[in-house]
N, CA, C and O of each residue as an XYZ file, in Angstrom:
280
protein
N       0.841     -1.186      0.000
C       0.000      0.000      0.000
C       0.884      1.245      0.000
O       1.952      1.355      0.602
N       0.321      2.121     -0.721
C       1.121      3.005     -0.611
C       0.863      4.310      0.600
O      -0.209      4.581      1.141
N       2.609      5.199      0.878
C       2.427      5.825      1.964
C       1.001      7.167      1.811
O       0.525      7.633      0.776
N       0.759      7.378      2.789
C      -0.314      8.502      2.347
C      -0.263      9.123      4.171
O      -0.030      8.493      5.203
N      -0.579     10.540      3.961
C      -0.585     11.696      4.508
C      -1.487     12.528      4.353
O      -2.305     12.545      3.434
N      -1.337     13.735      5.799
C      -2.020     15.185      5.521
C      -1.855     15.374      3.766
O      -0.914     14.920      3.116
N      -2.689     15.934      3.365
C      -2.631     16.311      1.880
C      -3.005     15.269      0.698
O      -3.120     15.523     -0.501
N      -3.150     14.143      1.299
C      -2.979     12.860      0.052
C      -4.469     12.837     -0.174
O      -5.320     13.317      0.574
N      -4.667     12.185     -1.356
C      -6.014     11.819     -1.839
C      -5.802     10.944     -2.689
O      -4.783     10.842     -3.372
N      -7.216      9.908     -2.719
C      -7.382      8.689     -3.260
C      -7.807      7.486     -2.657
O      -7.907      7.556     -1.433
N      -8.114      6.285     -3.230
C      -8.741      5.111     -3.128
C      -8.067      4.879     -1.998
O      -8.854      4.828     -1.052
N      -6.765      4.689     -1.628
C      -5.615      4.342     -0.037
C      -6.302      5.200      0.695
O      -7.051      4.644      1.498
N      -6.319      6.480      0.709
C      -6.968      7.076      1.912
C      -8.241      6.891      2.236
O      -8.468      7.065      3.434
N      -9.632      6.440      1.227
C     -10.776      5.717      1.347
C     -10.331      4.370      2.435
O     -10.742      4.417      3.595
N      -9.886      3.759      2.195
C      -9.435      2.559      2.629
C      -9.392      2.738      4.337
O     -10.101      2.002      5.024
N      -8.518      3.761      4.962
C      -7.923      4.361      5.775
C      -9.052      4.898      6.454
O      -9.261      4.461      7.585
N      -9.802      5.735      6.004
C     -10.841      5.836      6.518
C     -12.038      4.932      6.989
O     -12.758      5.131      7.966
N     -12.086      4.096      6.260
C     -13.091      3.280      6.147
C     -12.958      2.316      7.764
O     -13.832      2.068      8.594
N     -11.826      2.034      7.739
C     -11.432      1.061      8.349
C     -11.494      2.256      9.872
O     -12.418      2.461     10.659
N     -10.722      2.584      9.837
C     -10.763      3.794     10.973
C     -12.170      4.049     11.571
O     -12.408      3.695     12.726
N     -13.251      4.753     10.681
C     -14.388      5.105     10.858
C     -15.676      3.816     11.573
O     -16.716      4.039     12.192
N     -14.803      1.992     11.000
C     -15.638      1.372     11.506
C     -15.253      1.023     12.852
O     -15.832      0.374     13.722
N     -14.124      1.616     12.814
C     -13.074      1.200     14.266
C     -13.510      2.207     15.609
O     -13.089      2.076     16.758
N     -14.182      2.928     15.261
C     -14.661      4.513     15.954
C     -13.417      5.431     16.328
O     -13.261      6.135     17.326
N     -12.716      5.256     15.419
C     -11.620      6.342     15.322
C     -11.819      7.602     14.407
O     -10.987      8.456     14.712
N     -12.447      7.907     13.630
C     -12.806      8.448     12.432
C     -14.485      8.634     12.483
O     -15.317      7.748     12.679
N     -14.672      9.809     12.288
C     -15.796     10.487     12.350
C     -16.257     11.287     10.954
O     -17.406     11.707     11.090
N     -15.980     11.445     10.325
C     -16.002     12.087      9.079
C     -16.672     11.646      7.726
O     -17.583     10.844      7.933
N     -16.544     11.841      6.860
C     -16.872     11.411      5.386
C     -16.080     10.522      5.001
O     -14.976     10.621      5.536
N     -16.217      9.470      4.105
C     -15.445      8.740      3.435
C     -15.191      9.072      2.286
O     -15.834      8.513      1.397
N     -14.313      9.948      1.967
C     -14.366     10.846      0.687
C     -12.919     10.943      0.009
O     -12.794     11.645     -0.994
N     -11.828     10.253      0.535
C     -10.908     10.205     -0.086
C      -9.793     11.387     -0.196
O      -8.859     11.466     -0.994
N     -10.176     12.295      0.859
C      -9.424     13.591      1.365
C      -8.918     13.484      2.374
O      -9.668     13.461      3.350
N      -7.353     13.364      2.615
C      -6.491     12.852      3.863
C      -6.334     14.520      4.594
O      -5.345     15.199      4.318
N      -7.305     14.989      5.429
C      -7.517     15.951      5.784
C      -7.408     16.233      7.441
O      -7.139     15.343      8.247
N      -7.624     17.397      7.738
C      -7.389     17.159      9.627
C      -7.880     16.259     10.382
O      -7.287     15.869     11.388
N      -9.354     15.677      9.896
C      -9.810     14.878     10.880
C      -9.648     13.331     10.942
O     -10.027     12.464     11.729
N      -8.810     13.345      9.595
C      -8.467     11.611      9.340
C      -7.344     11.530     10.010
O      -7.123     10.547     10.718
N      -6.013     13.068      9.832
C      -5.022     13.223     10.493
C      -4.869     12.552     11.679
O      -4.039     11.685     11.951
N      -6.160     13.253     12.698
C      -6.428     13.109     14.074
C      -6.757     11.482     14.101
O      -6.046     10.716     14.752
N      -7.649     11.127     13.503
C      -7.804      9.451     13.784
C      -6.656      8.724     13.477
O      -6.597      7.598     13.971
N      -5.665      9.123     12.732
C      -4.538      8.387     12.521
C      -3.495      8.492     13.996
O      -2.762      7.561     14.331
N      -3.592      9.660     14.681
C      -3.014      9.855     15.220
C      -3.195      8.871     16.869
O      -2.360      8.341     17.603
N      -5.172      9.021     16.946
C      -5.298      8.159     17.900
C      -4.777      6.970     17.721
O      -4.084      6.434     18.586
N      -5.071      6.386     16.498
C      -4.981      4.495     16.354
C      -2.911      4.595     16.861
O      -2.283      3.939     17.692
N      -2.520      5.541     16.042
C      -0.635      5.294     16.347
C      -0.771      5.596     17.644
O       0.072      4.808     18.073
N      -1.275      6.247     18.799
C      -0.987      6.426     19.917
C      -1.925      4.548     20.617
O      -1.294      3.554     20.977
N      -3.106      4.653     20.589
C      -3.836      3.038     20.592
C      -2.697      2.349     20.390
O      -2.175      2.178     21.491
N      -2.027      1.849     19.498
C      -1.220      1.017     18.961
C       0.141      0.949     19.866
O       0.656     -0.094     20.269
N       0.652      2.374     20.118
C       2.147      2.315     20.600
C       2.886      2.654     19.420
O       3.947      2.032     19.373
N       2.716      3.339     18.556
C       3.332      3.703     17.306
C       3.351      5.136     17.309
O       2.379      5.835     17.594
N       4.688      5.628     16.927
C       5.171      6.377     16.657
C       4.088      7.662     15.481
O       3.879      7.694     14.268
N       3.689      8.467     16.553
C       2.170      9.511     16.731
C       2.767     10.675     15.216
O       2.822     11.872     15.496
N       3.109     10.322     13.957
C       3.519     11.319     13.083
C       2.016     11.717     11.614
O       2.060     12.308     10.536
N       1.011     11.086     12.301
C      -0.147     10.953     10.879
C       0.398     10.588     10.031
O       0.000     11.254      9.076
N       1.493      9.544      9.545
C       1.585      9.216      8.495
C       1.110      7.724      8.235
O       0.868      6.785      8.993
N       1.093      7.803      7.556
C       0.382      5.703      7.146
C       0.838      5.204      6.146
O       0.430      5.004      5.002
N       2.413      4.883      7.114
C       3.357      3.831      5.989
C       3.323      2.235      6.700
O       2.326      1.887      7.333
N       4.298      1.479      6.560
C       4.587      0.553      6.974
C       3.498     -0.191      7.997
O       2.721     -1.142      7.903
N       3.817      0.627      8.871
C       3.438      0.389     10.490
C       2.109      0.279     10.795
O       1.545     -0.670     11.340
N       1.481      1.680     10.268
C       0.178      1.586     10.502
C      -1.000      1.068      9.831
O      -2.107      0.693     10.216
N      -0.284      1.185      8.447
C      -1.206      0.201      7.732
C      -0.847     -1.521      8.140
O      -1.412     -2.334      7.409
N      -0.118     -1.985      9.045
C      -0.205     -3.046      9.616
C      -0.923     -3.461     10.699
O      -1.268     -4.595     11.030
N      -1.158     -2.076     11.365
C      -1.680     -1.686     12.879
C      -3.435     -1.986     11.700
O      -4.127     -2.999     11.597
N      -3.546     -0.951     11.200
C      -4.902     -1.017      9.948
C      -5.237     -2.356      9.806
O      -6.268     -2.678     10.396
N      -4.696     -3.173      9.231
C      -5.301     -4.723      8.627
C      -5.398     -5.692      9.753
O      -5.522     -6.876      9.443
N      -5.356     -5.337     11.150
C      -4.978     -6.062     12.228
C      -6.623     -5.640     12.590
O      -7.234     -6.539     13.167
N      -7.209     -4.687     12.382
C      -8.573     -4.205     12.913
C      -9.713     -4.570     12.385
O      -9.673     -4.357     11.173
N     -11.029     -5.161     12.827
C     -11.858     -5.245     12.086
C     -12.462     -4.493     10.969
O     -12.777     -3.304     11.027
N     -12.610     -5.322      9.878
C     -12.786     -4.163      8.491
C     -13.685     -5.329      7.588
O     -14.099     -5.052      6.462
């Protein structure tokens, strides 16, 4: 998967959300805009997790991601 961030858009950040939003981390639209409030849910799940709190969703968290019900 590829990395995605504040600013990113596309089908990966749908994904990200999706999963987040069923997780009750994510409150927002599923719209494919990696924006402040997906930021913030990324930020809870890396703090949840024990991962290193930077909103980004490389490696790690999209591992932390596929580990969650989806």
């Amino acid at each position: 998967m590829p990395i995605v961030m504040k600013g990113s858009s596309g089908n990966a950040v749908k994904i990200v959300q999706n999963v987040l939003k069923i997780n009750g981390y994510y409150f927002g639209s599923v719209d494919g805009f990696f924006g402040t409030m997906t930021d913030v849910a990324v930020r809870q799940l890396q703090i949840s997790k024990a991962l290193p709190q930077d909103g980004i969703v490389g490696y790690r968290t999209w591992h932390a991601l596929s580990k969650l019900p989806h």
